[in-house]
Each structure stands twice: as structure tokens, then as C-alpha cells.
N, C-alpha and C positions, 0 to 999 in steps of 0.2 A: 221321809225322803224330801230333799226341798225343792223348791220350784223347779230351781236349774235342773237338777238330778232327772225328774218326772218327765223332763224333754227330750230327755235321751232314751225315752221308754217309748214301746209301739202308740200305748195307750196316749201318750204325750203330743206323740207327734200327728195321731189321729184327730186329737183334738185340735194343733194346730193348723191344718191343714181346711177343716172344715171349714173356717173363716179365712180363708188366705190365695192371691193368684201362685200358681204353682208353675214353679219353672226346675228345669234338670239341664246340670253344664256335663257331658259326653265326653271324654278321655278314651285314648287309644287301649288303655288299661278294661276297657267294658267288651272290648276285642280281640280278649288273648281268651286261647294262645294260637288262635290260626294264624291272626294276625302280629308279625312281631319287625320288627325294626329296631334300630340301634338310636341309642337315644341322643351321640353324642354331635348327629350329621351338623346340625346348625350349629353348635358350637365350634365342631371344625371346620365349615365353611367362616365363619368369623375368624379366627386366628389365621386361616389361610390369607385373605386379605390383607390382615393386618401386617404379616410377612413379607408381602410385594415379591412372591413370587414370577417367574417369567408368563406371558400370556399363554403358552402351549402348557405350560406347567398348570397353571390356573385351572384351562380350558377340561386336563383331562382330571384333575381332582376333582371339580365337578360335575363333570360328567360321572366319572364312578360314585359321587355321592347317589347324586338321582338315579343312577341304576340301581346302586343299596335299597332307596328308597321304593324304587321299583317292585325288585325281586319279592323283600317282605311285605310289602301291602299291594302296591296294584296290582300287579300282576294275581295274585290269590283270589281279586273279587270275579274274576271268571269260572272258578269253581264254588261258588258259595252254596250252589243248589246240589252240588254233587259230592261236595268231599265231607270226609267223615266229620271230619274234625270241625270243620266249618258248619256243621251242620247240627252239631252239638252248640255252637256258638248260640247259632239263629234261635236255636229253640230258647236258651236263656232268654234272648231277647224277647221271640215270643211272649215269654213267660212276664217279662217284666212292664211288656205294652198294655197285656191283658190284666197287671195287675193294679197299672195305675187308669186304665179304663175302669175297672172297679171303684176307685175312690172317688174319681169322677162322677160317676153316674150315683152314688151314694151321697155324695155331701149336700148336706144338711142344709146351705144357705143358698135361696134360691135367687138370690139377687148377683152373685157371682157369674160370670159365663163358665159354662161346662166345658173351659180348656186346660191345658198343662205344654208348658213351650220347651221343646227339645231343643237345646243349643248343644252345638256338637263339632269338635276341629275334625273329626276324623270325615276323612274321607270316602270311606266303602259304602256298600249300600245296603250295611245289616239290617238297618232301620227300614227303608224303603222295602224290604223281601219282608220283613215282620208283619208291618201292616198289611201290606198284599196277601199275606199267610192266615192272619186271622180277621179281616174284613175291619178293623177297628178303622173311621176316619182318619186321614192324616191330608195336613195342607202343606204343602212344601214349598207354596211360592210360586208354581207355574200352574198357567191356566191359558186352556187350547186345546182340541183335540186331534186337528191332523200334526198341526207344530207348535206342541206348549214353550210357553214361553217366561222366563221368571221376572219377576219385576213383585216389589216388596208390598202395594197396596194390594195385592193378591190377598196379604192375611188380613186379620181381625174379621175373618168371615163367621158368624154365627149359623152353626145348621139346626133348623128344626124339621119334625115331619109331623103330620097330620095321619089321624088312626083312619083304618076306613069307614069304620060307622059312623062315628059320631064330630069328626075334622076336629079332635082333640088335638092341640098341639102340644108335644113335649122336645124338649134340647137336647140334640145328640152330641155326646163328647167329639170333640175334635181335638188332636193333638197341630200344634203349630211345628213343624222343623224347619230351622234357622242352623245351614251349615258352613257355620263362621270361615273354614278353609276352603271352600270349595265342596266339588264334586266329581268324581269317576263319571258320574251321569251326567254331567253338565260338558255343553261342547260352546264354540262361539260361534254367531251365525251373522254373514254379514249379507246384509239385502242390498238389491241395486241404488239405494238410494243413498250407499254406505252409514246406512243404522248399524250399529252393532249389537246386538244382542245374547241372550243365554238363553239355549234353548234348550232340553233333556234329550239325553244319547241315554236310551232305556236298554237298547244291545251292547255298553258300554265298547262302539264299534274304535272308538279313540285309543282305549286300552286295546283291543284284539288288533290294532294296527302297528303294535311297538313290538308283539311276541315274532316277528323275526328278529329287524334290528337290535332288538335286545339280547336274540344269541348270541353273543359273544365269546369270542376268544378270549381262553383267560390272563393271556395278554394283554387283551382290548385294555379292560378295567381292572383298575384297581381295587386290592382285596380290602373293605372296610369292617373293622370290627369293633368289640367295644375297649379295645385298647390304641386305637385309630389315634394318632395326632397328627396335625397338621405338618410340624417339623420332619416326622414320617415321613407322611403321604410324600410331603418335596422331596424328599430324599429318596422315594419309592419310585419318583415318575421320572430322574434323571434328566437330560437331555433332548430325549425323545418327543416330538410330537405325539397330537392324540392321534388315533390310526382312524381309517377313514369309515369305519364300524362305529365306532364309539362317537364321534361327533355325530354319524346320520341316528343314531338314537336319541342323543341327547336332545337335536334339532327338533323332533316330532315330539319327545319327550314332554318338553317344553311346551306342547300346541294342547298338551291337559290343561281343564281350568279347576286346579287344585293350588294352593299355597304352600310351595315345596319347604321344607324344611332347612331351608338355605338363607344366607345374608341377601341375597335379591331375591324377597318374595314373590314381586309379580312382574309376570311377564306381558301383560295388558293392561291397559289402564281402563276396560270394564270391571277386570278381578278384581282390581283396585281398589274401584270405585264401591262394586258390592260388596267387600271385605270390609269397607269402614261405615255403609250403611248397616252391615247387620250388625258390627260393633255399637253403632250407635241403638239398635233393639232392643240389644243385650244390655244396656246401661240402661235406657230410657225401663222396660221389665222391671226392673232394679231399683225403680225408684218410685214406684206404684206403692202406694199405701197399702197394707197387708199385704205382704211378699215372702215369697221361702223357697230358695234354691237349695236344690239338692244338686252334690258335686260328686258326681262316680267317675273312678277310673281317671281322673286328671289331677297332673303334679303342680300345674299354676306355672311351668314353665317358663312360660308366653308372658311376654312382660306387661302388654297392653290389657290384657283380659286380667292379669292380678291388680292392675292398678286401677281398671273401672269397676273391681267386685270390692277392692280398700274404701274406693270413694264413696261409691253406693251404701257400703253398711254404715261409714261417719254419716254420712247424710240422712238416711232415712232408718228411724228408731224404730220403723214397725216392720224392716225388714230380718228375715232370719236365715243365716247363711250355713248349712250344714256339709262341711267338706268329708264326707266318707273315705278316710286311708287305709290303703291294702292292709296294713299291719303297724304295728307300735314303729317301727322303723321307718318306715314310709312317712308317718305324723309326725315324725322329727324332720326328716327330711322337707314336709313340705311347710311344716310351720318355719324352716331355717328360710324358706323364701318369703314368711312376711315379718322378719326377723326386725323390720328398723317401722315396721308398720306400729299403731296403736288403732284398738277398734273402740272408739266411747260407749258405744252402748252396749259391747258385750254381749253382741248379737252375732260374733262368729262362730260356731263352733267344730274343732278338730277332731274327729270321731273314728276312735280305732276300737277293733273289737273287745281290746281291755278297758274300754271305758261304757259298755253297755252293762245295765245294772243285771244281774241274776246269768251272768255272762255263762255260767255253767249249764245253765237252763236251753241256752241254746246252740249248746254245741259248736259256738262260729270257732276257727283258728284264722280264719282270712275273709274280710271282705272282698268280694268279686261279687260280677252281676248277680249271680245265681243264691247268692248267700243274704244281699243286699232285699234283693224282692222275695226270698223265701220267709226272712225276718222282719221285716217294715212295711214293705207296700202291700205283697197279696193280704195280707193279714188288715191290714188297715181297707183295702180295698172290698175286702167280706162285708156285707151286711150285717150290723151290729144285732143279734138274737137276741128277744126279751125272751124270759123262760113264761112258764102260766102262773107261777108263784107272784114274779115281778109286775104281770100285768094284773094280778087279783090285788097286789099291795097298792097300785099308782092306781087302780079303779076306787080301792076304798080311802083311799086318800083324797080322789077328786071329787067322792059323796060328801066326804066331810068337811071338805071346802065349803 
């Protein structure tokens, strides 16, 4: 098997990891299938524009997009603790916090910090319920207790703790999450001094304030699908203004600090401002000597996050880029988006389940979270077992030294 090959194997990437900071880029793909949305909203918010529709025409295309957007994700993270299906999610998730807590607390070089950075567009709060489920650390950026509050020197926090007898100190993994689009839990808070701030909405009471105005008349909004175009849509919305349901939604809609899936991403210029500092995290990560991002559940869409994960691999040789594709399709698909790209060092790699070696061995037909951490991380996250044989061969080995 040659080099290349061996890094496609659990044992490969075990070994790479042991020496390397460890970062994972979060796709709404790690979120199905509770959560599902239509892929094509931002692209038919752009073509709407570019058509110079009327402004009531505008008004209510967009508004029915962010209801879409609505419907299939916010709206769902209210039942995340309750619903079946959601609940099947969480526990993947579970599974895959706990798995790369393993690798953490095992790797071998003790001069690395004991973290691993979640970058993540999605929005919900799988993640946030994960580690509150199995007590594993997680830094999310806010720090406060009556009213946390986020600001980015919050990370690079190192935790250790002291044993009780003896004030041994050892490093307890921490995971960093860095939620490039925002947050359902994130609200904006502005103090009398007009500071403007981010601060956590843990009852995501922001969300549970839109579940009227978003009853809507099917009237109201327009039906988006994935056969949706903009030409449509104008054609859909006639004449008509938007009705006085559909703008009071839109209007509160709006008052999330998420980056909606639309041609005008932000609606503040806090989002703004935190949307291109934690871009800038995610690049500066990127560019740390010994580096290896792992890419679940995202197609590279996003043009800004493909063109600082291009930049980052030209630039830095000792970085290792592993993009995990649903399937042989999906690898076409998202290699078509670095189609006019060139990587020098040949430090990207496109990983569909027909390109792991012994692929019969492990049964995958599909990467998804659950296939992902049942094959690579829990497994790389186990404590490597010496048998008595190995440890009587490497004893008499060290005699003979």
C-alpha cells in the first residue's frame, strides 16, 4: 500500500492525528434527516435580484424564502429533546463528541493542547445538547453566568485539574465551537450605553417568538421547493402585495442572529462583524503548522470558506485537508466546485466510501455522521491495546538494548 493509500486507512489517520491540531468543518448534511431544507434558497435569492423584480414582489419572495428556511430548521430545534427523530440525531452526535474526546485524551504528544475546533454554518444546537448530554468540555465563546456573553478572546482557554491527593495536574480535552453562521441561541443585547452585544438565548425564546406569526395562510407564503426559480416565484407572487402576516414574520424573522441563506446576509452589523472574525479563525487554524481538518456533511457551497480552505492548503505543506463525501456522487459534485482550483502539495483529499481501502470490510454504502465516527474516530479514539505477547517481545528487546 503507498503512503497516500495508508492515509485513507483508520490506522493512517491515527497516526496523523497524534502529531497534528485538529479541527472539523460542520455541514447541515451531519443534521439530517430532522433537519432538511432546500438547497437552492440563496441561489434563488440571487437570481431574484438580478431580475429587478417590483419591491412587494421582492418583499414577499423573500419573506417566503426565510419562512422555508424557517419551517425546515428553526423551527425543529424546539423539539430537539423530544422528537423521535431528532433524538436519533443527537445521539449520533453524541457518539461522535465522545469519539473524538477519545482521541484527545489518548494522543501521544504531550506538547500539543488537548483540543479539537468545531467549525460549524449550521445553525441548531445539536452540538450545544451533545456536550450538555455527555459532560464532555465545550467553549463556545461566551463567558458570564447571570448574562454570558460572546466575544472571541473567550477561546484558546486551556483546562487542567489537580487530583485530590497528590495536586497532580493533568489537561482536560476541550472542544472550541466556532459557529461561522450564527446561532438559534445567540440573541443581540443592547445596553444603556448603546454597546451592542451577543449574548446566549439558552430557551431559544427568539425562535418560540416567531411560532405564531409564522402560522401562516397558505396564501401568506409562497410554496418553495426544490424545483423553485426565481422566474416562478415572480410569476407566483403576481401583483399582490405581501399580506400583513407574512411581513410581521419576516420583520421578527429577521431579529435571529443566524446568516440566512439569502443575497443579504446580515442584518446587523455585529453579525457582521462576528461572521468575518470567526472566518478570520478559521483561516488563521488553517494555517498552523501541523493541521488536519476533517470536512463532514458540507458541500463547500459558500464561496468564502472554499476559497480560505484553497488558500490555506497552497500555503501551508503541513496542513491535511480531508473532505468526507456522502457518496461517489456527492465527490463529483463537490470536487466540480474546486474545478478551476490547483492544490501543490496534494494535501487535499476527496473521500467517498469507494475510496477506503478494504471497503468490504466495513460495510459503509454512505458516509453520514454515524458511519463517519463508527469507522474513523471511535476507533482511532480507543486506546491502542498491547497484547502480553507484544509487551514480552518490546521487554526483551529493551534487555538487549
Amino acid at each position: 500500500m503507498s503512503s497516500s493509500d495508508s492515509l485513507m486507512t483508520v490506522e493512517g489517520i491515527r497516526n496523523l492525528v497524534q502529531d497534528a491540531h485538529i479541527s472539523f468543518l460542520l455541514g447541515s448534511g451531519v443534521s439530517l434527516p430532522y433537519l432538511t431544507t432546500i438547497n437552492n434558497l440563496e441561489t434563488i435569492s440571487n437570481e431574484v435580484s438580478k431580475k429587478n423584480p417590483s419591491d412587494d414582489q421582492k418583499q414577499k419572495i423573500q419573506a417566503s424564502l426565510d419562512h422555508a428556511y424557517y419551517s425546515g430548521v428553526s423551527k425543529k430545534n424546539l423539539n430537539i429533546l423530544t422528537d423521535p427523530i431528532a433524538l436519533g440525531v443527537l445521539e449520533q452526535y453524541e457518539k461522535f463528541v465522545s469519539a473524538v474526546h477519545g482521541i484527545l485524551s489518548n494522543r501521544a504528544n504531550p506538547l500539543l493542547p488537548k483540543q479539537a475546533n468545531l467549525f460549524t454554518t449550521n445553525i441548531d444546537i445539536f452540538l450545544e445538547n451533545a456536550f450538555d448530554r455527555t459532560g464532555i468540555e465545550l467553549n463556545d465563546g461566551f463567558k458570564g453566568r447571570i448574562n454570558p456573553t460572546f466575544r472571541l478572546d473567550n477561546f484558546r482557554t486551556r483546562l487542567f485539574k489537580l487530583t485530590l491527593q497528590y495536586d497532580n495536574t493533568a489537561e482536560v480535552p476541550v472542544f472550541n465551537l466556532f459557529k461561522l453562521h450564527g446561532s438559534l441561541s445567540w440573541r443581540l443585547d443592547q445596553s444603556g450605553d448603546s454597546k451592542r452585544t451577543i449574548s446566549l438565548d439558552r430557551s431559544l425564546e427568539g425562535v418560540s417568538n416567531l411560532t405564531g406569526p409564522a402560522d401562516l395562510a397558505e396564501s401568506d407564503a409562497l410554496k418553495i421547493t426544490t424545483t423553485s426559480t426565481a422566474a416562478k416565484l415572480i410569476r407566483a407572487t403576481g401583483s399582490s402585495p405581501p399580506s400583513e402576516n407574512l411581513k410581521s414574520f419576516s420583520e421578527k424573522y429577521r431579529s435571529l442572529m443566524v446568516v440566512n441563506p439569502t443575497k443579504e446576509k446580515f442584518e446587523t452589523t455585529v453579525l457582521q462583524q462576528t461572521y468575518y472574525d470567526l472566518l478570520r479563525v478559521f483561516s488563521n487554524e488553517l494555517e498552523r503548522e501541523a493541521s488536519v481538518l476533517f470536512v463532514l456533511g458540507f458541500s463547500f457551497a459558500d464561496e468564502h470558506i472554499r476559497s480560505l480552505a484553497v488558500r490555506a492548503a497552497n500555503s501551508n505543506p503541513t496542513l491535511y485537508i480531508y473532505v468526507f463525501c456522502h457518496s461517489a456522487k456527492s465527490k463529483t459534485e463537490i470536487e466540480a466546485e474546486f474545478s478551476e482550483d490547483i492544490f501543490t502539495y496534494g494535501n487535499v483529499r476527496f473521500v467517498s466510501p469507494d475510496d477506503i481501502p478494504n471497503k468490504e470490510k466495513l460495510e459503509v454504502k454512505e458516509f453520514d455522521l454515524e458511519t463517519l465516527t463508527r469507522v474513523f474516530f471511535a476507533p482511532i479514539g480507543k486506546p491502542v491495546k498491547v497484547t502480553i505477547e507484544e509487551a514480552a517481545d518490546e521487554e526483551s528487546s529493551d534487555e538487549a538494548r
